[in-house]
C-alpha positions as CSV (number, residue, x, y, z in Angstrom):
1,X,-82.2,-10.2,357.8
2,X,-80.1,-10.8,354.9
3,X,-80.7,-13.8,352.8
4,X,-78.8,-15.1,349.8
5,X,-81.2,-17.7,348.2
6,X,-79.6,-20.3,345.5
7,X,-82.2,-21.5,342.8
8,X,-81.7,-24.0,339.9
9,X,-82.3,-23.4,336.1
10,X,-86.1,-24.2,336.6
11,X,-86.5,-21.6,339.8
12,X,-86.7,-24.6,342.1
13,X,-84.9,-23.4,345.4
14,X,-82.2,-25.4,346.3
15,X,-81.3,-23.7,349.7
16,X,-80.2,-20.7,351.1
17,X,-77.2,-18.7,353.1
18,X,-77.6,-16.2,355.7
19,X,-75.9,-12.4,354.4
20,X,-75.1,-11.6,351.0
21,X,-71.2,-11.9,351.0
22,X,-70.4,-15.5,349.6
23,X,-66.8,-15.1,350.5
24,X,-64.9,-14.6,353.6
25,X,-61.5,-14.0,355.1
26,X,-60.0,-15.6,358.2
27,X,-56.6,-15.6,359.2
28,X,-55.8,-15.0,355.7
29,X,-57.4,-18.1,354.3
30,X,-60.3,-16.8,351.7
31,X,-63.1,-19.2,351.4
32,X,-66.0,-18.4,348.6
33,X,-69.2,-20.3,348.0
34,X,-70.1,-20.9,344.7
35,X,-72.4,-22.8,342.4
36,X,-72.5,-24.7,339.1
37,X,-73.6,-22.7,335.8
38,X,-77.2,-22.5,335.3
39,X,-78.0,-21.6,339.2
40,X,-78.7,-18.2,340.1
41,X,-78.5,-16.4,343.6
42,X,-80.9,-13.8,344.7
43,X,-80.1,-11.6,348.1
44,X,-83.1,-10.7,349.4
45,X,-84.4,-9.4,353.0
46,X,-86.4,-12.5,354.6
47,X,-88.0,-12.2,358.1
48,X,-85.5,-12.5,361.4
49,X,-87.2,-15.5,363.0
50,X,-86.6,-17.9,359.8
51,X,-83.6,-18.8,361.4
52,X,-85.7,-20.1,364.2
53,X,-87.6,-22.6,361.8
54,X,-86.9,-25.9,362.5
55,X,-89.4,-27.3,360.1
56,X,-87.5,-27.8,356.6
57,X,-91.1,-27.7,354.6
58,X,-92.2,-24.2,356.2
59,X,-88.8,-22.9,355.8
60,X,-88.5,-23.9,351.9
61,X,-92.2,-22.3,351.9
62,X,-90.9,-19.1,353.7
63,X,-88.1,-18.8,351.0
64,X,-90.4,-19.6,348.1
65,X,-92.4,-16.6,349.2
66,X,-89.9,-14.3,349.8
67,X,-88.1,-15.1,346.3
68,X,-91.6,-14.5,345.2
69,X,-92.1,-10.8,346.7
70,X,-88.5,-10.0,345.7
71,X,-89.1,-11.1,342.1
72,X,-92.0,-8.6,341.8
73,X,-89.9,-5.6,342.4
74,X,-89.2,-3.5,340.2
């Protein structure tokens, strides 16, 4: 599943939004989600049952690993 993970200036995550498109359209009313200077987003693929993880420690420690893994590619 696609993942867009949101990170502050010192790699701390501060959450995450499922896809990679940040903007939509609906009945021609264009919403985009977007963050203050300094934060940076990463898309990544995370596993499809993190949306199943109700626990808000193991899902911060699912998407510190996967952030991990995708930072070490190439």
């Amino acid at each position: 599943m696609k993942m867009t993970i949101v990170t502050d200036v010192h790699g701390n995550v501060l959450g995450a939004v499922q896809g990679h498109n940040l903007t939509e359209n609906k009945d021609g009313v264009e919403a985009t989600v977007s963050f203050s200077p300094g934060h940076a987003t990463h898309m990544v693929e995370v596993d499809d049952d993190l949306t199943t993880v109700d626990d808000v420690e193991e899902f911060q420690q699912r998407l510190r690993r996967h952030l991990q893994q995708h930072q070490q590619q190439p």
